[in-house]
C-alpha positions in Angstrom: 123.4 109.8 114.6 120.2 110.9 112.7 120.6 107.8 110.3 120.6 105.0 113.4 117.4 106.9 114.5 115.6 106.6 111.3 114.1 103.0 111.8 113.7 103.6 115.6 110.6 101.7 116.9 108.6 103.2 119.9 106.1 100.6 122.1 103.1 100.5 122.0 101.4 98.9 125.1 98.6 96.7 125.2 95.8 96.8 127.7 92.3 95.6 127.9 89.3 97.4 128.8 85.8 95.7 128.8 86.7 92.9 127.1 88.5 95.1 124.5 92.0 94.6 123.3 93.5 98.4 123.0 96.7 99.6 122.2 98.1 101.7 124.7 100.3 105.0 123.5 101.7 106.2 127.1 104.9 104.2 126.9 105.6 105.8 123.8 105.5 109.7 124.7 108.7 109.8 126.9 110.9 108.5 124.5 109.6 110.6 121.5 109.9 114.1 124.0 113.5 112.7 124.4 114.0 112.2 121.0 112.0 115.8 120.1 115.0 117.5 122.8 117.7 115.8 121.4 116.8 117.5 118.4 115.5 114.7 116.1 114.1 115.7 112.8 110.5 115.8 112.8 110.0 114.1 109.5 112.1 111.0 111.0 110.3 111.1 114.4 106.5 111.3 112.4 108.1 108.4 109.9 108.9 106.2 113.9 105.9 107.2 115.2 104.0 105.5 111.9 106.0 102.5 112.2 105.3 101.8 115.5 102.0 102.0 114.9 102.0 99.3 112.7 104.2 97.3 114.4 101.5 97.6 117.7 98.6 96.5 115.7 100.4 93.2 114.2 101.5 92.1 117.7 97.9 93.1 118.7 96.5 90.7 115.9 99.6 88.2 116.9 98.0 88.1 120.2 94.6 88.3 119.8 95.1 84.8 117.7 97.5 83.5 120.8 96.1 84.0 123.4 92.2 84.2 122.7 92.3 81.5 120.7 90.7 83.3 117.7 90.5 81.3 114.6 90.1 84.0 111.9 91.8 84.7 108.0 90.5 87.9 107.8 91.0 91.7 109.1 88.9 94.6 108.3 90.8 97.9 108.7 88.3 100.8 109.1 88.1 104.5 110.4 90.1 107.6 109.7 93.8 106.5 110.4 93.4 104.0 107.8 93.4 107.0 105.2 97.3 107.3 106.2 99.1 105.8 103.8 101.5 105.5 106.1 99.7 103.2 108.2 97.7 101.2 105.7 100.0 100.4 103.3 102.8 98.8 105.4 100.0 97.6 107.3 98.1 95.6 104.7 101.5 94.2 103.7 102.1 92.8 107.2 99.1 91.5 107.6 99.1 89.6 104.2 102.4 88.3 105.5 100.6 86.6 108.6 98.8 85.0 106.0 95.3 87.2 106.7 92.7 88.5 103.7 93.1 92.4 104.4 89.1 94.3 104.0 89.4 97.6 103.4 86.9 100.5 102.2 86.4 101.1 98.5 83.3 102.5 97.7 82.9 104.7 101.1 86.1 106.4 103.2 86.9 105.0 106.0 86.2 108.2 108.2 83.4 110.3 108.9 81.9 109.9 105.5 81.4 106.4 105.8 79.0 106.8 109.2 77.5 109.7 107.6 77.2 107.4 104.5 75.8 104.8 107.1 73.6 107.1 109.0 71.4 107.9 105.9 71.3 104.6 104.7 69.4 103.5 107.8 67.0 106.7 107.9 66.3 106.1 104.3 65.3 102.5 105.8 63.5 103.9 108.2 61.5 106.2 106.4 60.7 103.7 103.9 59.4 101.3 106.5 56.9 104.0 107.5 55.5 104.3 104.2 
């Protein structure tokens, strides 16, 4: 029933593209149409849906210290998803459980703020230079 769905975990692929590690979301779209037909509840399907995201960025971390032989003890988590709670919270948890320091925005947001934040800060620079 709607209770053995609730901690339902979709996959995530993982590809790489120019040297770029990406997760990979077509695997996942099938099985959450099924799910949407079968009637699901949204709120259950959204709650999966944020889950598996998580899940698919630890295994990309996993693998990215397997197989590239990355020795690092930190992640920075950046851009708009990361103002999910949904996503960062279990997120920063899992990663502090892999035994990684978790960076994370504070005095900017982590979406289009933050660029716009940066932008200025380097024409101010630039403008400064010129004086």
């Amino acid at each position: 029933g709607q209770s053995a769905q609730a901690n339902a975990c979709y996959e995530f692929g993982l590809s790489r593209e120019y040297e770029l590690w990406q997760l990979d979301p077509a695997p996942l779209w099938p099985v959450m149409i099924e799910a949407l037909q079968a009637g699901q509840d949204k709120a259950v399907l959204a709650a999966n849906f944020h889950l598996s995201l998580v899940r698919g960025l630890c295994h990309m971390v996993r693998r990215l210290r397997r197989l590239e032989g990355v020795t690092f003890t930190a992640v920075a988590l950046s851009g708009g998803v990361m103002q999910n709670r949904l996503v960062l919270e279990p997120l920063i948890e899992e990663l502090e459980a892999m035994g990684l320091t978790v960076l994370t925005q504070s005095q900017a947001p982590s979406n289009d703020g933050g660029i716009a934040l940066g932008q200025a800060a380097i024409a101010l620079t630039q403008c400064m230079a010129k004086r």
